[in-house]
mmCIF file as Biopython writes it, N, C-alpha, C and O atoms, coordinates in Angstrom:
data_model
#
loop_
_atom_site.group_PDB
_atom_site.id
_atom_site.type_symbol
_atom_site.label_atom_id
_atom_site.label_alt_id
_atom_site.label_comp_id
_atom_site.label_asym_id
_atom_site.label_entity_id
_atom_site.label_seq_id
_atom_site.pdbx_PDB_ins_code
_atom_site.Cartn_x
_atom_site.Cartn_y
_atom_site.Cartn_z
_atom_site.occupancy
_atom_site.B_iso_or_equiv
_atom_site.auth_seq_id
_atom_site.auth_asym_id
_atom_site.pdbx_PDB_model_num
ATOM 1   N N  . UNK A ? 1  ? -12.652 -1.540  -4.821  1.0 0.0 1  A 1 
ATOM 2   C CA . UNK A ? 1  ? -12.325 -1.572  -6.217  1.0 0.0 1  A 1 
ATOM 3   C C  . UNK A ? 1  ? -11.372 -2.721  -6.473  1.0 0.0 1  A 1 
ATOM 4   O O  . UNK A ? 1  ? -10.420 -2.882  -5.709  1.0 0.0 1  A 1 
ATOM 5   N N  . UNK A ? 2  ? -11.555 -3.471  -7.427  1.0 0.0 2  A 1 
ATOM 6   C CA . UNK A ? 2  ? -10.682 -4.620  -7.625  1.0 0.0 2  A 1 
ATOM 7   C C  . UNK A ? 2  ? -10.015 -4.361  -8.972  1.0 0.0 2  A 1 
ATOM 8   O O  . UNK A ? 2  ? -10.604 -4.516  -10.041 1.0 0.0 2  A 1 
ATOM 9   N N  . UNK A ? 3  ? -8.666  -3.928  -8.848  1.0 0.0 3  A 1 
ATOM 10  C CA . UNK A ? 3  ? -7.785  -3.653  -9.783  1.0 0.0 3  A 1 
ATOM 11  C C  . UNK A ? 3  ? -7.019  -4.556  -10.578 1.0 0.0 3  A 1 
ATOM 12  O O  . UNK A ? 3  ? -5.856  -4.707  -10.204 1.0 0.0 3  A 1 
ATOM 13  N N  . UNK A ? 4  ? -7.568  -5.500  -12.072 1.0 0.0 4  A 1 
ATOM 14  C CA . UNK A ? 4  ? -7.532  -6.191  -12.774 1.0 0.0 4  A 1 
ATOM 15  C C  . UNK A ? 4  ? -5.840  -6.245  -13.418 1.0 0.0 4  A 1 
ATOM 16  O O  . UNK A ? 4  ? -5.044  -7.181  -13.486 1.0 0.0 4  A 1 
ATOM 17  N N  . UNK A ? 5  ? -5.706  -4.407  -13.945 1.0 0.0 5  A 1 
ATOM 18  C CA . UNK A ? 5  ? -4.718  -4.041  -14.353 1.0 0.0 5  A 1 
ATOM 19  C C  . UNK A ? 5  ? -3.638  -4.368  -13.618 1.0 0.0 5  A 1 
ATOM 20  O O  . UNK A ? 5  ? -2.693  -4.806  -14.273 1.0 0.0 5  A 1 
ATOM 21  N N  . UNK A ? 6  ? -3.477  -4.276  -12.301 1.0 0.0 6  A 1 
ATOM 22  C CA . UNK A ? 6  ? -2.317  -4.571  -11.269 1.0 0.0 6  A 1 
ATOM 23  C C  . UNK A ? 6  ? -1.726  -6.337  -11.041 1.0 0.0 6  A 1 
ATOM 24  O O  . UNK A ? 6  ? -0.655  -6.725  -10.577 1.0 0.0 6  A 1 
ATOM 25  N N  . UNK A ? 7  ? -2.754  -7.033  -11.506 1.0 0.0 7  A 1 
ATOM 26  C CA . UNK A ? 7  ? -2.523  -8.445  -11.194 1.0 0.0 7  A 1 
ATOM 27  C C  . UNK A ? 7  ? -0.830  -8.813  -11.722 1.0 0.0 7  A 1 
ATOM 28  O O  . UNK A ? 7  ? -0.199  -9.747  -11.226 1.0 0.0 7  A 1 
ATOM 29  N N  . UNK A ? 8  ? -0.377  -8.081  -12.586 1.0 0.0 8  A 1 
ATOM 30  C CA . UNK A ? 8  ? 1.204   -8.016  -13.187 1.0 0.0 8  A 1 
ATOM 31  C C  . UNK A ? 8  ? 1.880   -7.159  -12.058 1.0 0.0 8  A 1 
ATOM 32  O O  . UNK A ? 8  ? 3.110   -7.186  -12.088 1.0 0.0 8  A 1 
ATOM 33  N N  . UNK A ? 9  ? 1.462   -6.610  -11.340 1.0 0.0 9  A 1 
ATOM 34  C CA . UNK A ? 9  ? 2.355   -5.510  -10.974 1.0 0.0 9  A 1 
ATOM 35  C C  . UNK A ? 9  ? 3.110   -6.246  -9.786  1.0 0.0 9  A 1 
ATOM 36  O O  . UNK A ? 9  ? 2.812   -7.285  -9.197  1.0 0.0 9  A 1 
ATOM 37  N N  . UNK A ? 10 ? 4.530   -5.099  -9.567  1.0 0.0 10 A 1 
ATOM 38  C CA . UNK A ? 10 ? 5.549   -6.119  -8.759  1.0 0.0 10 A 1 
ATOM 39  C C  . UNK A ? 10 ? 5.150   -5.744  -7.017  1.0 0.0 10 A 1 
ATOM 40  O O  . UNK A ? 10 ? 5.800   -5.105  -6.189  1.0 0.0 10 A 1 
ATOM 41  N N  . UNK A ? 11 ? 4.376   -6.147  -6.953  1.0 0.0 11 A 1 
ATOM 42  C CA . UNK A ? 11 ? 3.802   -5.588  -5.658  1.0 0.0 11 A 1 
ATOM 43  C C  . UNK A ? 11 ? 5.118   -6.458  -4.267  1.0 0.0 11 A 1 
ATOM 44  O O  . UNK A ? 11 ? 5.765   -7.505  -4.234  1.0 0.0 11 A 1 
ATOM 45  N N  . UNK A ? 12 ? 4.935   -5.298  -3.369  1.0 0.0 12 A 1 
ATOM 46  C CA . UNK A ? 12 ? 6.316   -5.798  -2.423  1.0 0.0 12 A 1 
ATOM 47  C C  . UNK A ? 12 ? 5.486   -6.082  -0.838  1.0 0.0 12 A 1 
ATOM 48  O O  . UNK A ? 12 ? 4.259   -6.038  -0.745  1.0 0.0 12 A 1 
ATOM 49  N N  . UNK A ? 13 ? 6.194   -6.305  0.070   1.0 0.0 13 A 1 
ATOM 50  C CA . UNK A ? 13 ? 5.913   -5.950  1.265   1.0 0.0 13 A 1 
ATOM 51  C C  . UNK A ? 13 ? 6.888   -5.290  1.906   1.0 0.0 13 A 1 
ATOM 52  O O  . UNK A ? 13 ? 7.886   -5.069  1.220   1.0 0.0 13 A 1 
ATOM 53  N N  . UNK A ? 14 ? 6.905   -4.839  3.212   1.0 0.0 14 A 1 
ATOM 54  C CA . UNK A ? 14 ? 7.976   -4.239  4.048   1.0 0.0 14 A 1 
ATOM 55  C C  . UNK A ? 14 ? 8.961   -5.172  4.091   1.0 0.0 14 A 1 
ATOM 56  O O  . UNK A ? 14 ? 8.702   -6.286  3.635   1.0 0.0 14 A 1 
ATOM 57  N N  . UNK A ? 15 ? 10.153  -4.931  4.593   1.0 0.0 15 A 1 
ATOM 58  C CA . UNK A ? 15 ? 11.103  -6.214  4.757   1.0 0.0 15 A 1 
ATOM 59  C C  . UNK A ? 15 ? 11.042  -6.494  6.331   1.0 0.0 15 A 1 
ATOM 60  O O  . UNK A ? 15 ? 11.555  -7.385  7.009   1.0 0.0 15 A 1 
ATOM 61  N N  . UNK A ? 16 ? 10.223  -5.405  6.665   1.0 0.0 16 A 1 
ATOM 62  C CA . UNK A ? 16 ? 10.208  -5.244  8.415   1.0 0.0 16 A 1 
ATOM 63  C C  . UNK A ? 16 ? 9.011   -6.784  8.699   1.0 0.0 16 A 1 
ATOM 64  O O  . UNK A ? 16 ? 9.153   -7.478  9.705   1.0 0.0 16 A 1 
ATOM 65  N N  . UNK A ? 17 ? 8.223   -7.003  7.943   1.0 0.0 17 A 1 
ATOM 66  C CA . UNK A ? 17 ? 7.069   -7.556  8.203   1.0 0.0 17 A 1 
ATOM 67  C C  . UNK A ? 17 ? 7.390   -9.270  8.158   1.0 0.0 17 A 1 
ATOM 68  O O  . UNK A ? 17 ? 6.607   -10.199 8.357   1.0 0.0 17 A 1 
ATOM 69  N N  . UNK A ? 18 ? 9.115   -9.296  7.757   1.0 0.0 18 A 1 
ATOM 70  C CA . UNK A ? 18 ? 9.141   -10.782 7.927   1.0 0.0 18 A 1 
ATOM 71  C C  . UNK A ? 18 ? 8.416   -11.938 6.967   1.0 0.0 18 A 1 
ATOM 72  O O  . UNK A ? 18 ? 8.510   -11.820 5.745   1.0 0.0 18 A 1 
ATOM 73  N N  . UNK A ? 19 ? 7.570   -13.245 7.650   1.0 0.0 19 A 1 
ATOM 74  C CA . UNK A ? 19 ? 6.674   -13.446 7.489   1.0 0.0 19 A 1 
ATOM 75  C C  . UNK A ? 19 ? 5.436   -13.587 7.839   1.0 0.0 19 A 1 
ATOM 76  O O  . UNK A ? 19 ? 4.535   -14.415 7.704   1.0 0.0 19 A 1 
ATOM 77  N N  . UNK A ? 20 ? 5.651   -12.330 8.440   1.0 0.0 20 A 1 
ATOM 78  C CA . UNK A ? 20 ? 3.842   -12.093 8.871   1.0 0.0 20 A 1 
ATOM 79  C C  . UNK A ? 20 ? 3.081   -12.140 8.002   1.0 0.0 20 A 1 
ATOM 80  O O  . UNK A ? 20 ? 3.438   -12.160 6.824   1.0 0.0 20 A 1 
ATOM 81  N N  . UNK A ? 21 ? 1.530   -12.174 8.483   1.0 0.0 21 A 1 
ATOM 82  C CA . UNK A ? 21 ? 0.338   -12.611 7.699   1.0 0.0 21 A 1 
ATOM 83  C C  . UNK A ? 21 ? -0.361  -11.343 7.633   1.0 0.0 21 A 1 
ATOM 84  O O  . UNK A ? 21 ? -1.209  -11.337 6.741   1.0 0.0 21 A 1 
ATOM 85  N N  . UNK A ? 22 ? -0.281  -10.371 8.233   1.0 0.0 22 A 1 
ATOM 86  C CA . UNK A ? 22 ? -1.164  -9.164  8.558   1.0 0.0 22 A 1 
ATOM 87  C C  . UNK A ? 22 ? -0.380  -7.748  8.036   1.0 0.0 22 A 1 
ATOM 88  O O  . UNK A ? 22 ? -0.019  -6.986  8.933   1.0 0.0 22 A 1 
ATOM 89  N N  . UNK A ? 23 ? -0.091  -7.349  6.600   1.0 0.0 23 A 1 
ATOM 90  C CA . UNK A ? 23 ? 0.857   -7.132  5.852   1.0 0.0 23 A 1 
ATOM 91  C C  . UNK A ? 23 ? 0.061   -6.251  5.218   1.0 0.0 23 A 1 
ATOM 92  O O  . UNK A ? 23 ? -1.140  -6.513  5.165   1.0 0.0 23 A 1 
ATOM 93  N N  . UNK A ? 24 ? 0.622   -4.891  4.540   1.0 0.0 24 A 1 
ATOM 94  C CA . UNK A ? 24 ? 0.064   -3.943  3.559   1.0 0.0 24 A 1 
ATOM 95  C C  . UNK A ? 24 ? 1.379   -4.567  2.488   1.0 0.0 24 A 1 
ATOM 96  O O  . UNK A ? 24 ? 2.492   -4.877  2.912   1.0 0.0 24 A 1 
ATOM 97  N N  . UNK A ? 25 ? 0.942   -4.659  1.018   1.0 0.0 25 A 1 
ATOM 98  C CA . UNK A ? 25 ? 1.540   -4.772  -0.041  1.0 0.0 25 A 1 
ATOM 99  C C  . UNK A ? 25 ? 1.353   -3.255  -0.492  1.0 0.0 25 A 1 
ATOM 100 O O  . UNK A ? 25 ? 0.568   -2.379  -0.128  1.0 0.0 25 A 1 
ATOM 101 N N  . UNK A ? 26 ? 2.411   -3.292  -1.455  1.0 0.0 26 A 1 
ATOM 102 C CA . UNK A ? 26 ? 2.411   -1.629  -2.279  1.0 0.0 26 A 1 
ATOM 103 C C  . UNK A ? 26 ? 3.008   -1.851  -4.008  1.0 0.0 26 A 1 
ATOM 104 O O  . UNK A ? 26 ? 3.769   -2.780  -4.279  1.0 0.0 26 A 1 
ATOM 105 N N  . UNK A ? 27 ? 2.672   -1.155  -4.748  1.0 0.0 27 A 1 
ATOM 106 C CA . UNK A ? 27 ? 2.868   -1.374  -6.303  1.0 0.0 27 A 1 
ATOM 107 C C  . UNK A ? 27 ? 3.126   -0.244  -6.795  1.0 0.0 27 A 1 
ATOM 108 O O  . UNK A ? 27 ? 2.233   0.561   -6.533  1.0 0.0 27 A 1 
ATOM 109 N N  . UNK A ? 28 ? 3.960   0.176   -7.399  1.0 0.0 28 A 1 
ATOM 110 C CA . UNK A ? 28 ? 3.611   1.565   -8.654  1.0 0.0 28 A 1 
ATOM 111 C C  . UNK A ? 28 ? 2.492   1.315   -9.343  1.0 0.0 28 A 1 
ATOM 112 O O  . UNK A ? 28 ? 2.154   0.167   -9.632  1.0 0.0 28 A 1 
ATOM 113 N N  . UNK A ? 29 ? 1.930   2.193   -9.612  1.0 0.0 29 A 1 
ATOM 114 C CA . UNK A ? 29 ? 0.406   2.045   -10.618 1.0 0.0 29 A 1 
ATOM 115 C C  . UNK A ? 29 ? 0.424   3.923   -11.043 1.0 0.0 29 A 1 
ATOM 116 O O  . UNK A ? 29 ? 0.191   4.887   -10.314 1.0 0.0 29 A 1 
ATOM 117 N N  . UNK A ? 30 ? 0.816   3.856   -12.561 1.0 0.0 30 A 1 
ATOM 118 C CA . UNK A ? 30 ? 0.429   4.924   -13.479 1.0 0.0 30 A 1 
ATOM 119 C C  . UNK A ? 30 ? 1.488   6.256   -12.386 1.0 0.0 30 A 1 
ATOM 120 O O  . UNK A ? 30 ? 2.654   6.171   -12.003 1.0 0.0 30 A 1 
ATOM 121 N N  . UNK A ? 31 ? 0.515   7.311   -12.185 1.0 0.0 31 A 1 
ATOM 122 C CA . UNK A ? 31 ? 0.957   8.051   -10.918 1.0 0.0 31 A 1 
ATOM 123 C C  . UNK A ? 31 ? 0.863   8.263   -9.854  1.0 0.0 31 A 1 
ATOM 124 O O  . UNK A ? 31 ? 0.852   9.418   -9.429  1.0 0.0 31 A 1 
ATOM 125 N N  . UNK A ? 32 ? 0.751   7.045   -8.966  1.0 0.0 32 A 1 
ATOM 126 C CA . UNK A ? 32 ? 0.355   6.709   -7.864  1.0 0.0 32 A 1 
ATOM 127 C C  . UNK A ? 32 ? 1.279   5.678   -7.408  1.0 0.0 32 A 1 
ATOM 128 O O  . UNK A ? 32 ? 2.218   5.194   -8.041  1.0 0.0 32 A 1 
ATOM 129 N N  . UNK A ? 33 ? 0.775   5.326   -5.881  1.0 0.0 33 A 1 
ATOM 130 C CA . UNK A ? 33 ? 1.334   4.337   -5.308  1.0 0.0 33 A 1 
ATOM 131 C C  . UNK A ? 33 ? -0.380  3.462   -4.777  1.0 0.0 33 A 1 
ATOM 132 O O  . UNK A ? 33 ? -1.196  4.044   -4.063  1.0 0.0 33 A 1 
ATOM 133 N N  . UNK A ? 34 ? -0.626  1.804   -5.407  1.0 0.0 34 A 1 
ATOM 134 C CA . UNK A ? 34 ? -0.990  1.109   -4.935  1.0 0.0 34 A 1 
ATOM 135 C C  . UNK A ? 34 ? -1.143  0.164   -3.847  1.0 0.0 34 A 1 
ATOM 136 O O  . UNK A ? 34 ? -0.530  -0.834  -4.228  1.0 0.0 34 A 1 
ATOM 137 N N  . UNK A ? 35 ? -1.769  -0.130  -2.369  1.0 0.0 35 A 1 
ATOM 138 C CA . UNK A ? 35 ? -1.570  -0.591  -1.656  1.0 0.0 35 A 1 
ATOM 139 C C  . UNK A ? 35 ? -2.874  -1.393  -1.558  1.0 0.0 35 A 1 
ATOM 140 O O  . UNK A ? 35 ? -3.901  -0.945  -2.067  1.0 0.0 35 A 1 
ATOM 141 N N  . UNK A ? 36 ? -2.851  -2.868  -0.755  1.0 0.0 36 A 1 
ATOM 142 C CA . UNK A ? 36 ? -3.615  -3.863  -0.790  1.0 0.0 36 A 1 
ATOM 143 C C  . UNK A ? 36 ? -3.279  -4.367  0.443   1.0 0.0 36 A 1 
ATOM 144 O O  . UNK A ? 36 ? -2.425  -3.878  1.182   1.0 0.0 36 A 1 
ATOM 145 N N  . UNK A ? 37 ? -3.853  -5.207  0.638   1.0 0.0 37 A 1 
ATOM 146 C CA . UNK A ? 37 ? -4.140  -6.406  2.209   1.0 0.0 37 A 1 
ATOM 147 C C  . UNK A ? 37 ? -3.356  -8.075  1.585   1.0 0.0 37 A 1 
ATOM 148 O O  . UNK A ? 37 ? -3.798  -8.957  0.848   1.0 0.0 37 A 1 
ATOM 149 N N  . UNK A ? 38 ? -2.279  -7.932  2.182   1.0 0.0 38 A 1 
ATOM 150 C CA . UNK A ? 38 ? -1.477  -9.298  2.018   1.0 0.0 38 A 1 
ATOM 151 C C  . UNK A ? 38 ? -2.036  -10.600 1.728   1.0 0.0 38 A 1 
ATOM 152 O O  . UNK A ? 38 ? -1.547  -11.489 1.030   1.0 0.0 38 A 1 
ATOM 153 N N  . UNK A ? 39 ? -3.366  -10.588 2.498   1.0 0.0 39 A 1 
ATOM 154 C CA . UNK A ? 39 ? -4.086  -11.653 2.927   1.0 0.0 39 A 1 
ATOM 155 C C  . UNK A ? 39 ? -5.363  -11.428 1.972   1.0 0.0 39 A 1 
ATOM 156 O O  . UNK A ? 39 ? -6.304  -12.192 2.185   1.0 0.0 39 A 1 
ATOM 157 N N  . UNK A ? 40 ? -5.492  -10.628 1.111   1.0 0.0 40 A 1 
ATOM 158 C CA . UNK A ? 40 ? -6.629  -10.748 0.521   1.0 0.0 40 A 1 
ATOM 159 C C  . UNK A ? 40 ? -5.832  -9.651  -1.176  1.0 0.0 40 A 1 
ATOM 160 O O  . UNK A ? 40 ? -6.069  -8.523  -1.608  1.0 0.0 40 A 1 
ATOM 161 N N  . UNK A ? 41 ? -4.855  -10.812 -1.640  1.0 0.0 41 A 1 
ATOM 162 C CA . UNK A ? 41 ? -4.332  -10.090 -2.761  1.0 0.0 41 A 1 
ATOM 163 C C  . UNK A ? 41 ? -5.096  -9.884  -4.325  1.0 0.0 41 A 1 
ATOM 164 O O  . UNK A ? 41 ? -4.471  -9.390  -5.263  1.0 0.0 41 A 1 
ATOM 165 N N  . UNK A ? 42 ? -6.622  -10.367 -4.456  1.0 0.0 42 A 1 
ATOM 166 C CA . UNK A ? 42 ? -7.566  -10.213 -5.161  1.0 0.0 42 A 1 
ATOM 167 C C  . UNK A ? 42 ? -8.851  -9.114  -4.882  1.0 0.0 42 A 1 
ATOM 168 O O  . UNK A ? 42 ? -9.789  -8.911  -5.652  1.0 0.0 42 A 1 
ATOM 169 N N  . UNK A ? 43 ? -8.574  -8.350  -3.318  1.0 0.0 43 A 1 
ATOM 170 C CA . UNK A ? 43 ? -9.333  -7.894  -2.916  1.0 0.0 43 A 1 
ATOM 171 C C  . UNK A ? 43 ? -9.615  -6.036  -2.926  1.0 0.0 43 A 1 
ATOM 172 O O  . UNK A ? 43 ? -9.613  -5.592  -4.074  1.0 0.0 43 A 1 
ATOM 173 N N  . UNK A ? 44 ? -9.734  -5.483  -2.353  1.0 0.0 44 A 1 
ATOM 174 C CA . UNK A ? 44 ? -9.657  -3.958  -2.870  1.0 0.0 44 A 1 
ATOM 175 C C  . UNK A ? 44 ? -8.554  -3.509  -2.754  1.0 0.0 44 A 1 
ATOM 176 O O  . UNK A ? 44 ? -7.718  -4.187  -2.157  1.0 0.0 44 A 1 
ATOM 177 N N  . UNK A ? 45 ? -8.228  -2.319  -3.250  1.0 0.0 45 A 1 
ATOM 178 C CA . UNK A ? 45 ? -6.626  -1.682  -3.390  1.0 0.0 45 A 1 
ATOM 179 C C  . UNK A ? 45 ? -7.242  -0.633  -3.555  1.0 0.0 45 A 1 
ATOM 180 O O  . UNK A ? 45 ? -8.325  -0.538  -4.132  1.0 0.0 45 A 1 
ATOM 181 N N  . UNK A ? 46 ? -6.429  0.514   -2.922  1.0 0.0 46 A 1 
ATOM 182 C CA . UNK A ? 46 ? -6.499  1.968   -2.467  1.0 0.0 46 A 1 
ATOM 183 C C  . UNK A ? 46 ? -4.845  2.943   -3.803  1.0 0.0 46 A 1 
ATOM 184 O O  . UNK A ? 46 ? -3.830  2.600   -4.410  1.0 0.0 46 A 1 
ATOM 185 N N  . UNK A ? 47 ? -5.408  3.798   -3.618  1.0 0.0 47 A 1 
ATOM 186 C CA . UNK A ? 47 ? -4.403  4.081   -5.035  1.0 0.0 47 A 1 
ATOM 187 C C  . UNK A ? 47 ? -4.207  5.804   -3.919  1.0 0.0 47 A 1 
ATOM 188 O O  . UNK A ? 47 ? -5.116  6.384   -3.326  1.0 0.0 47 A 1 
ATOM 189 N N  . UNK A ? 48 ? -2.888  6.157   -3.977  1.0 0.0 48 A 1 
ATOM 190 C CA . UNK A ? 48 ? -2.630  7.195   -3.284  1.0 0.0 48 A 1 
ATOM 191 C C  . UNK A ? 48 ? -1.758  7.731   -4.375  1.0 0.0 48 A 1 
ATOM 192 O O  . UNK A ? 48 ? -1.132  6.984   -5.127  1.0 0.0 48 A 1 
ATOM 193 N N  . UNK A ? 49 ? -1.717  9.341   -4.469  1.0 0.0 49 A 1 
ATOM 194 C CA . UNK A ? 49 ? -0.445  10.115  -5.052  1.0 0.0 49 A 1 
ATOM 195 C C  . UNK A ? 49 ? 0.623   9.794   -4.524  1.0 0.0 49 A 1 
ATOM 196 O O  . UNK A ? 49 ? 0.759   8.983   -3.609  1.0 0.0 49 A 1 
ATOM 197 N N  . UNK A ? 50 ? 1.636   10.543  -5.184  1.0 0.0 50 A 1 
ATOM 198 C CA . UNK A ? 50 ? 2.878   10.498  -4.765  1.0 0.0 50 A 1 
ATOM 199 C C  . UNK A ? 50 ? 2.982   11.112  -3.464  1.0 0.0 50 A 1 
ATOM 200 O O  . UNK A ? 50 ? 3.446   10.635  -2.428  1.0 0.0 50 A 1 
ATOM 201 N N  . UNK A ? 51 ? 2.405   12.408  -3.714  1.0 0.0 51 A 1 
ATOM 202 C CA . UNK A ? 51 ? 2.271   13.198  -2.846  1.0 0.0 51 A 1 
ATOM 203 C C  . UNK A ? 51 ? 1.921   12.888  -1.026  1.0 0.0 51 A 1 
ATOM 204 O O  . UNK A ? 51 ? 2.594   13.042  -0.006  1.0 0.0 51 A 1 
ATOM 205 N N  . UNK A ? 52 ? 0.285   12.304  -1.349  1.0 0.0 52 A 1 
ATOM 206 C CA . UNK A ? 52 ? -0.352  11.600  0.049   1.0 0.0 52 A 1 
ATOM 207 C C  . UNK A ? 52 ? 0.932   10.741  0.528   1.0 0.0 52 A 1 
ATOM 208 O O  . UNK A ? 52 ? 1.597   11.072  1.509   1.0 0.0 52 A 1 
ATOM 209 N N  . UNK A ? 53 ? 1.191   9.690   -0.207  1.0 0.0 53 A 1 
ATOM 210 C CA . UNK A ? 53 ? 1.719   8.447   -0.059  1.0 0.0 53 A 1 
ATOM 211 C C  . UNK A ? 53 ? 3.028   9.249   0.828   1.0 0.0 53 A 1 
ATOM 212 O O  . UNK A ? 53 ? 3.003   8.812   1.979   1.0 0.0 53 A 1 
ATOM 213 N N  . UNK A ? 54 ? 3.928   10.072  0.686   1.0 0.0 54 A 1 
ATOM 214 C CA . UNK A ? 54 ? 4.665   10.535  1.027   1.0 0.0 54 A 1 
ATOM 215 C C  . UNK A ? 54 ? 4.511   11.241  2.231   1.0 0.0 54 A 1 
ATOM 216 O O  . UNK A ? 54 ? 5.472   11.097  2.988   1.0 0.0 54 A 1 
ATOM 217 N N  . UNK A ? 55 ? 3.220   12.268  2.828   1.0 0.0 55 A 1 
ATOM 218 C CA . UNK A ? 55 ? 2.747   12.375  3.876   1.0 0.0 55 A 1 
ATOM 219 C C  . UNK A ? 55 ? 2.038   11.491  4.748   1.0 0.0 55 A 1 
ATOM 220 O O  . UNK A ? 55 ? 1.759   11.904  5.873   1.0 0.0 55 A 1 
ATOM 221 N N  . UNK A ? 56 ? 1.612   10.027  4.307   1.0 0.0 56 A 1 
ATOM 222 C CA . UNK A ? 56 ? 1.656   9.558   4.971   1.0 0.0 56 A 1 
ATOM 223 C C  . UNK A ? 56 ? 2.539   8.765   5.574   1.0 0.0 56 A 1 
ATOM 224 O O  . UNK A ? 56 ? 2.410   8.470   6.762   1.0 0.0 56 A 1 
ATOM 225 N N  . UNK A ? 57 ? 3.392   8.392   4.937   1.0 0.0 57 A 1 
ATOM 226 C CA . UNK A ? 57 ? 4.569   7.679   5.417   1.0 0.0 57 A 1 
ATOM 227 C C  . UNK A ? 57 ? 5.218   8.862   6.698   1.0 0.0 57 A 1 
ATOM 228 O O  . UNK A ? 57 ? 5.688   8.586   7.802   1.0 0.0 57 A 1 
ATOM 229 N N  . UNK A ? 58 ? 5.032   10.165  6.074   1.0 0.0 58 A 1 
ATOM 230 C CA . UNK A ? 58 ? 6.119   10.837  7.096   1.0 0.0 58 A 1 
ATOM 231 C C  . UNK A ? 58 ? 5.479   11.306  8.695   1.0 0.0 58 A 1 
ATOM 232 O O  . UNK A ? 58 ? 5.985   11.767  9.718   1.0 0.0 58 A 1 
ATOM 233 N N  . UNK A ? 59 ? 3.859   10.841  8.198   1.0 0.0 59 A 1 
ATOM 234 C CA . UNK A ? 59 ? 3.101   11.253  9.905   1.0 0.0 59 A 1 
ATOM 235 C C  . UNK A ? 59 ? 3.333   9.656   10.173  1.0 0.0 59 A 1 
ATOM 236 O O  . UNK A ? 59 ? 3.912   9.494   11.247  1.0 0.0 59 A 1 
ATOM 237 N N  . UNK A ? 60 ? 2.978   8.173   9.349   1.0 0.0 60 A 1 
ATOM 238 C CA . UNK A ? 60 ? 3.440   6.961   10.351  1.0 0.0 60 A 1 
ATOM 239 C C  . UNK A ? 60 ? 4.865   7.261   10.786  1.0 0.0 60 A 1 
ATOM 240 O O  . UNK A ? 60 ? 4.980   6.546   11.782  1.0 0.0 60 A 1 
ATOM 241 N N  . UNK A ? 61 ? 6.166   7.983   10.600  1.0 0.0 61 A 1 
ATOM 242 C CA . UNK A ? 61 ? 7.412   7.398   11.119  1.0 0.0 61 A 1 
ATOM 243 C C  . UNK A ? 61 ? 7.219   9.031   11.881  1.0 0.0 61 A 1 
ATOM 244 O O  . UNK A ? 61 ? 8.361   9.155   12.325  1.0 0.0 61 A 1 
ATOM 245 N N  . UNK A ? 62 ? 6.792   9.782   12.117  1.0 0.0 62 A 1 
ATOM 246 C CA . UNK A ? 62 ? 6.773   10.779  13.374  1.0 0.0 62 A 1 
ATOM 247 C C  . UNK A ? 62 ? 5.308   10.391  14.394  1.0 0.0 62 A 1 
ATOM 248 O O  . UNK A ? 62 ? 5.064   10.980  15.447  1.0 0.0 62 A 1 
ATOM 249 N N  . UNK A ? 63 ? 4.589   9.467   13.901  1.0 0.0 63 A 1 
ATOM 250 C CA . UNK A ? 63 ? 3.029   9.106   15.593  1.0 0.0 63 A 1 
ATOM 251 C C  . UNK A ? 63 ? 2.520   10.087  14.840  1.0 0.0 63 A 1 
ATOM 252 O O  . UNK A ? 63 ? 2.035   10.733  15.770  1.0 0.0 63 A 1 
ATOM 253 N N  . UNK A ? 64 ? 2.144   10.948  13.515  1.0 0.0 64 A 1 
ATOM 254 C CA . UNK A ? 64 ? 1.437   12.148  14.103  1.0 0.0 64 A 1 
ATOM 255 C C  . UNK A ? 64 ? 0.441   11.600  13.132  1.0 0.0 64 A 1 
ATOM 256 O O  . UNK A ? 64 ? -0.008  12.523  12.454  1.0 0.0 64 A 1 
ATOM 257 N N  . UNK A ? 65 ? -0.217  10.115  12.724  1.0 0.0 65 A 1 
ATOM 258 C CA . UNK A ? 65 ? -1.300  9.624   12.170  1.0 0.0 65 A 1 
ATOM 259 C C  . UNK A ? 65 ? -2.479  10.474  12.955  1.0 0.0 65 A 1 
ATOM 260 O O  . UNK A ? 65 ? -2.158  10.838  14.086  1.0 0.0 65 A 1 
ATOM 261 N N  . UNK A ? 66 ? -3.877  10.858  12.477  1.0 0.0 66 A 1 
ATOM 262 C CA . UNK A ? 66 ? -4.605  11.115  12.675  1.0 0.0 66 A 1 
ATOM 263 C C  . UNK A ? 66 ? -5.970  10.597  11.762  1.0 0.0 66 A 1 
ATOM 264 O O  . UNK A ? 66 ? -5.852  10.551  10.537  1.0 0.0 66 A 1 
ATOM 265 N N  . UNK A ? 67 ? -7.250  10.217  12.399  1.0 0.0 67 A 1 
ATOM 266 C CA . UNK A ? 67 ? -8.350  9.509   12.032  1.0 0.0 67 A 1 
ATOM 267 C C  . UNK A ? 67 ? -8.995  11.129  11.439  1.0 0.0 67 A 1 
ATOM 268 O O  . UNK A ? 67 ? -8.932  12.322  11.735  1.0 0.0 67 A 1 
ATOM 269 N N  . UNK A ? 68 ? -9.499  10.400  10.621  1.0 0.0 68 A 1 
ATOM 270 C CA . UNK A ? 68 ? -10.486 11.947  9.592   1.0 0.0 68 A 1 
ATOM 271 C C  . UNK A ? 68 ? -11.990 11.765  10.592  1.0 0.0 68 A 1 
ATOM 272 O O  . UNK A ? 68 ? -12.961 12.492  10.384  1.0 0.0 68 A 1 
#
């Protein structure tokens, strides 16, 4: 999905990521959290709740990611 509406939005990166090239960006969008590919900032973007966005952050900083 290529999200037209977001092209304004203040999209960030980690501060961990330096200047690396291989980077997730993230945005507020409506009630969600927006995330995209650093390297392809015209390209698809994934839109998560508050909610997900928040479980996922808390299984990446405990390893307990799991593949569906």
């Amino acid at each position: 999905m290529h999200e037209t509406g977001l092209s304004n939005a203040p999209w960030r990166k980690s501060s961990y990521s330096a200047n690396g090239e291989s980077c997730v960006e993230i945005a507020p969008a409506d009630d969600a959290i927006a995330t995209r590919d650093s390297k392809n900032p015209t390209g698809p973007v994934l839109h998560f709740t508050a909610t997900r966005w928040t479980a996922f952050l808390r299984a990446a900083e405990t390893g307990t990611l799991k593949p569906r």
